[in-house]
C-alpha positions in Angstrom: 102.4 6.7 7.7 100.7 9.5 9.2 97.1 9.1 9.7 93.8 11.2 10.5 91.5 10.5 12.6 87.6 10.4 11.0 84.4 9.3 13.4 81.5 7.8 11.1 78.1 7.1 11.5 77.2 3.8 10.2 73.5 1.8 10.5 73.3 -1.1 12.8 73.2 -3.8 10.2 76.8 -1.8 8.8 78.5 -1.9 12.1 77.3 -5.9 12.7 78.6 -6.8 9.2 82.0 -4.8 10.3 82.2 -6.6 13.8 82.0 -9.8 12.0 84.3 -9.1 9.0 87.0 -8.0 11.4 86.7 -11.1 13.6 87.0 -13.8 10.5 89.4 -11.8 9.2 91.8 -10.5 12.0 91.6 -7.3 11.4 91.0 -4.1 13.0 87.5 -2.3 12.0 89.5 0.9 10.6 92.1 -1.5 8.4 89.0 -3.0 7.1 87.4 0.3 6.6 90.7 1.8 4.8 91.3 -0.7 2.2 87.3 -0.4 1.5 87.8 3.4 0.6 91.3 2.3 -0.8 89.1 0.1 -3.1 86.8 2.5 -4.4 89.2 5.5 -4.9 91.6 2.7 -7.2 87.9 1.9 -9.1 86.8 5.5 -9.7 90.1 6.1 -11.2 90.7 3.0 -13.3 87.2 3.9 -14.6 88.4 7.5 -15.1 91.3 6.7 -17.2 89.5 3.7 -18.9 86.8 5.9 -20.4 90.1 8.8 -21.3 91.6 5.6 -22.8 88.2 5.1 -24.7 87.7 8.2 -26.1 91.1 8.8 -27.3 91.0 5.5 -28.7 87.4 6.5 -30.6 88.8 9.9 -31.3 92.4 8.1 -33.1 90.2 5.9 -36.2 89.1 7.1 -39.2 85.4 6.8 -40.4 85.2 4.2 -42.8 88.8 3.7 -43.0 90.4 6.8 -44.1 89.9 10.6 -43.6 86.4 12.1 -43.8 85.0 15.3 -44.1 81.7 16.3 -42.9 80.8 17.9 -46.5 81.7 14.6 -48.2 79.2 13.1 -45.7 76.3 15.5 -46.9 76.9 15.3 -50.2 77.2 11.3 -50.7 73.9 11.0 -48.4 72.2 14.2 -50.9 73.1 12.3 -54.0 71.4 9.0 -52.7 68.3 11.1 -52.1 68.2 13.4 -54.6 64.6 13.2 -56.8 65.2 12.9 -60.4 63.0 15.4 -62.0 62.5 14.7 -66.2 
């Protein structure tokens, strides 16, 4: 795999968590680094597609259980308002 080189600037308390991370762990700081961006690009699209999934899901039921029509709406909450007048 081809890869690109990228400097960062991290704050000291960052780069002592890294250093320590990397030792437990026996890994390099950039593999540690990678699969920490790898991470958060699978989460932003697994919450992308979970909220497409959502949508389509809300946009697939019926209202009330079977077809509706906005006028139907109106007129059924009208009626239940409606002042009799003798």
């Amino acid at each position: 795999m081809a890869m690109i080189r990228k400097q960062i600037m991290l704050p000291p308390e960052q780069e002592q968590a890294l250093k320590a991370l990397a030792r437990r762990t026996g890994k390099s700081e950039g593999a540690i680094i990678r699969e920490a961006i790898a991470s958060r690009l699978s989460q932003e699209a697994g919450d992308a597609e979970g909220w497409e999934r959502l949508v389509e899901h809300w946009l697939a039921q019926p209202v009330g259980g079977a077809p509706w029509r906005r006028d139907e709406g109106h007129e059924e909450r009208v009626g239940r308002y409606e002042r009799h007048v003798d």
